[in-house]
C-alpha positions in Angstrom: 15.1 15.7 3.7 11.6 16.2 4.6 9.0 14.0 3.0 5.9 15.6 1.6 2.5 15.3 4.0 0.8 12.1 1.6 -2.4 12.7 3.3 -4.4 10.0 5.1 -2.8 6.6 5.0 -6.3 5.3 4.7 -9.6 7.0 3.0 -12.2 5.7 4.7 -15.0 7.8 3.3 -13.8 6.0 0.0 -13.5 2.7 1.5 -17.0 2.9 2.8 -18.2 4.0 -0.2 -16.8 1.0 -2.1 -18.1 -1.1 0.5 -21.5 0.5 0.2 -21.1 1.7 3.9 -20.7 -2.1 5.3 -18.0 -1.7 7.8 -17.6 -5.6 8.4 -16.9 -5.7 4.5 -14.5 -3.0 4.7 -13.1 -4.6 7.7 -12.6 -7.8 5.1 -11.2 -6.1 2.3 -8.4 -4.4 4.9 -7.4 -7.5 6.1 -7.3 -9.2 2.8 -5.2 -6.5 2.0 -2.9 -6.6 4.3 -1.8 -10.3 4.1 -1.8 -10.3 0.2 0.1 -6.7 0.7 2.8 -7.7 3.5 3.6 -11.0 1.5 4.5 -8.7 -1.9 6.0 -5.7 0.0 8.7 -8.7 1.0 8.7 -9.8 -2.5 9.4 -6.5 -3.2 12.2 -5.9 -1.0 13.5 -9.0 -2.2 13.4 -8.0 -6.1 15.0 -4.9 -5.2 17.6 -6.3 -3.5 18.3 -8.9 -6.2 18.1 -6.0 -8.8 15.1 -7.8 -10.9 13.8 -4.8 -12.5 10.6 -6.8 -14.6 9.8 -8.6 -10.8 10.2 -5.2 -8.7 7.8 -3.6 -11.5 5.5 -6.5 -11.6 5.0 -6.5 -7.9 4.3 -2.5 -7.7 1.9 -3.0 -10.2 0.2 -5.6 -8.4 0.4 -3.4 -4.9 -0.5 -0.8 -6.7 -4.2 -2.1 -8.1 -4.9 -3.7 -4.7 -3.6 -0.5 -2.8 -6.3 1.0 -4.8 -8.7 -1.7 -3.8 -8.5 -0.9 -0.4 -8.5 2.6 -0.7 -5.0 3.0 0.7 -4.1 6.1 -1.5 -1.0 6.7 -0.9 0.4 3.4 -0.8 -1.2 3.1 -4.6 1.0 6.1 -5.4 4.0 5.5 -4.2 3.8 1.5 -5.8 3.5 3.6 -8.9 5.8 5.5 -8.6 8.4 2.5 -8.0 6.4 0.8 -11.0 7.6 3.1 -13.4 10.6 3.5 -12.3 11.6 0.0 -12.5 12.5 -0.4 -16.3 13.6 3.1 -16.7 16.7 3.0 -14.9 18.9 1.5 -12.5 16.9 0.1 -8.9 19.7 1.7 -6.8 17.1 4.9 -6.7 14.4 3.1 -6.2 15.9 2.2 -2.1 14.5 5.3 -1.1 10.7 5.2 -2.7 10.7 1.1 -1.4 12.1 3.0 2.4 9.0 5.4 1.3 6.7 2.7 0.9 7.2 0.9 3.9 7.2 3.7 6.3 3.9 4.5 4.6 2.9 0.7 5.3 3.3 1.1 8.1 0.7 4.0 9.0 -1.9 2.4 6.7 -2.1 -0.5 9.5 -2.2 1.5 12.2 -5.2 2.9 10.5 -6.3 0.0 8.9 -6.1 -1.4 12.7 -8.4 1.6 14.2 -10.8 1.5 11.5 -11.8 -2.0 12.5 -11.5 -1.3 16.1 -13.4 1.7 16.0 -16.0 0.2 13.7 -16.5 -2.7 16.3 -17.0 -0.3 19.0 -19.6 1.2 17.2 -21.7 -2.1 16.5 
């Protein structure tokens, strides 16, 4: 089954808009991001596996708002998407959207990774 295009893994026009067009802040807030983000996306996997629908919700939710943060707008939708799925039924569906998610992790730090690098270039 094809996946539908998500768009860019990271908005950067956003993200520099936030950041009120310091790239060394953005380059802050991506990797804060990413450790907080890469710690709960195994929490998540974890939950998921263990079938703890409150912890699997409570951890989307939290990737969700810091997805947002960091302008990673797909990442944000797909954490809600798992978010609300979480208490509504059982988490065997939700193997896919977590599969979903991490692919999509995935591209956000590649282009987390070549924001900062082509930020430092520029300086």
């Amino acid at each position: 089954m094809d996946r539908p295009t998500r768009g860019p893994a990271l908005d950067t026009d956003d993200l520099m808009a936030r950041c009120l067009g310091n790239a060394d802040f953005a380059g802050h807030i991506l990797a804060k991001f990413q450790d907080r983000c890469a710690a709960d996306l195994a929490a998540l996997d974890r939950a998921v596996t263990a079938a703890e629908g409150r912890t699997v919700a409570a951890l989307a939710h939290r990737i969700k708002g810091a997805s947002a943060n960091a302008s990673a707008t797909a990442i944000r939708a797909l954490a809600a998407q798992i978010e609300d799925a979480a208490p509504n039924g059982p988490l065997s569906g939700i193997a896919d959207q977590l599969a979903d998610l991490k692919d999509e992790w995935r591209r956000f730090t590649q282009a987390a990774a070549d924001f900062v690098s082509s930020h430092r270039a520029s300086v």
